[in-house]
N, C-alpha and C positions, 0 to 999 in steps of 0.2 A: 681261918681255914674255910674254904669253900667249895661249894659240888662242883664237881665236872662239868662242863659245859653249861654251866650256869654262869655270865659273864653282867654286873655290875660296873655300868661306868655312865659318868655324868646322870649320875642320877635316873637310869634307865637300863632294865633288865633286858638282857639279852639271853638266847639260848644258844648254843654255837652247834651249826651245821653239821649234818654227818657228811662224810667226804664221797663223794660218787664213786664208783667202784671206775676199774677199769675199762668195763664193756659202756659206759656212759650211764647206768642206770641209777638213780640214787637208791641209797637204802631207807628201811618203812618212819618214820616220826614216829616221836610215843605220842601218843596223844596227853592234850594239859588242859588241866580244870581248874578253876578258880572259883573257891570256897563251893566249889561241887558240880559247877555249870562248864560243861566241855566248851573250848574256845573253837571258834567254826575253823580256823586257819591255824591252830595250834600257835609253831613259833613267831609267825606272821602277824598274830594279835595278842602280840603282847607288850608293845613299844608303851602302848598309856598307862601301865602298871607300875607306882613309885615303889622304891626298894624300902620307902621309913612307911608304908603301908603293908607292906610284908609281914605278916606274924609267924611262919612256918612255909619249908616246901616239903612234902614229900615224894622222893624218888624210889621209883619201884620199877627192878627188871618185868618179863613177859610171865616169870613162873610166881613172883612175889607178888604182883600185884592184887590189889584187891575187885574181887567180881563184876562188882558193881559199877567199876569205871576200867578196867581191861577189854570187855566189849570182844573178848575171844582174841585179840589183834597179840601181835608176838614183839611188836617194838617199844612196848614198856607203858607208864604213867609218869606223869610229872603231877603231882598235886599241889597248889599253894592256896596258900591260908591267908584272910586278910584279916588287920584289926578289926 
């Protein structure tokens, strides 16, 4: 079983795009940190991250997340954890 738009292949984590809406604009990224340090480019900087170095992800909507890395934004957390 696996998260949502959390995409596993050849060895290399992917996050899968939110779809532009109709008027062209795309919708917000959640922001994603790894082992606590926000990645500057979110899903963009995360191709060097291996999946057997993964210890945990946690996903969290805009009202769950935790304070300290939500940063007020309304498009969620992605958290992962490394060995």
């Amino acid at each position: 079983m696996g998260i949502p738009g959390v995409i596993v292949r050849d060895n290399t984590i992917f996050l899968a795009r939110y779809a532009a809406s109709s008027i062209g604009a795309t919708k917000p990224q959640p922001l994603i940190y790894v082992n606590g340090m926000l990645l500057s480019n979110g899903a963009d900087n995360i191709g060097w991250l291996s999946p057997e170095s993964v210890q945990a992800v946690e996903v969290y909507n805009a009202i769950n997340a935790p304070m300290q890395y939500s940063k007020g934004r309304s498009a969620g957390v992605i958290l992962i954890w490394t060995k």
